[in-house]
N, C-alpha and C positions, 0 to 999 in steps of 0.2 A: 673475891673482892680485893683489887689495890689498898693497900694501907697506904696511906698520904703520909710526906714528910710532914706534916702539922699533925694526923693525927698520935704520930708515933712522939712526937715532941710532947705533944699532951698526956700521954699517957705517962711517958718518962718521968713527970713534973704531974701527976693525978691530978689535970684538971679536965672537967668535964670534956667532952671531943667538941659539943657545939656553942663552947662558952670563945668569944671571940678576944686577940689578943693585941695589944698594940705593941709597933716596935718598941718602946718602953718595957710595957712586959715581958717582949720576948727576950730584950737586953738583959733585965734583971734576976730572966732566973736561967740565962744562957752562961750569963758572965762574961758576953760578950760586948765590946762596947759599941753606944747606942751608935755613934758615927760610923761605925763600922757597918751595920745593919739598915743604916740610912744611903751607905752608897750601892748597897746591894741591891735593896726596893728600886731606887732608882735606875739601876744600869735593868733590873727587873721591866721597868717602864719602858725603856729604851727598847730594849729586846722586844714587846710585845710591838711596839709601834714600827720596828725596822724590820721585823721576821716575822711576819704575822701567821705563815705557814706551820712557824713550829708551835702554836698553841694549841692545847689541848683542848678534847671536848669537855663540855660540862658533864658532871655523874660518871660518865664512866671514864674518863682521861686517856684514850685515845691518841695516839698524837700523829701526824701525818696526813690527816683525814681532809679533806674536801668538804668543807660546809662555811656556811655562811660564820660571822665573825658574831651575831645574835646566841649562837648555838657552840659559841667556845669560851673559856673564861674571859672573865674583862681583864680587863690593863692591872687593878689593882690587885685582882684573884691570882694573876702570874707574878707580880711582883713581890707576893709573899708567897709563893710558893718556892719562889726563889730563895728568899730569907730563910724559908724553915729549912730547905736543902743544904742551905750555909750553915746554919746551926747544927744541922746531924752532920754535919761534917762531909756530905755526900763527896765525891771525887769528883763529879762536874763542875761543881761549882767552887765548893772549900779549898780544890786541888789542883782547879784546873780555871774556869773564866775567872773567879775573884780570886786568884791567889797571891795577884798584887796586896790588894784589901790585906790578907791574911799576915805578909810582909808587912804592908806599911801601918797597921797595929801590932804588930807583934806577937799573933794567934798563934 
């Protein structure tokens, strides 16, 4: 089974895996600031609506795949998925797409 960057953030922080988080919370116990994880969601949005190829499937996360846009996450399930990859620090995103973001707060 994939461990999800949400579920691994949750676990880090013991909250339950299916208790849901808002960027506020994820801000407060990330220590990262909320603006910063508000332009992340966003460009998150952007990505799913300009690359709709690279989203993944639902349950198993898949990515590459040929199916309909019903049977991939929505817009808002990519756009914190992106967040939570920003917050572990991933190297795609913390390192590499948002690391303007990470410069222009000073992460």
């Amino acid at each position: 089974m994939v461990v999800t960057n949400s579920q691994a953030f949750k676990k880090r922080h013991g909250i339950p895996e299916d208790q849901g988080l808002s960027l506020a919370n994820i801000s407060k116990l990330s220590g990262m600031p909320r603006g910063a994880l508000q332009e992340v969601y966003n460009r998150g949005i952007g990505a799913y609506k300009t690359n709709p190829e690279s989203v993944r499937l639902k349950g198993s996360f898949k990515k590459g795949v040929d199916a309909p846009m019903s049977m991939k996450l929505s817009k808002e399930q990519w756009a914190m998925s992106r967040v939570y990859s920003f917050v572990m620090k991933r190297p795609g995103t913390f390192y590499g797409r948002d690391a303007d973001i990470v410069r222009e707060y000073g992460l």
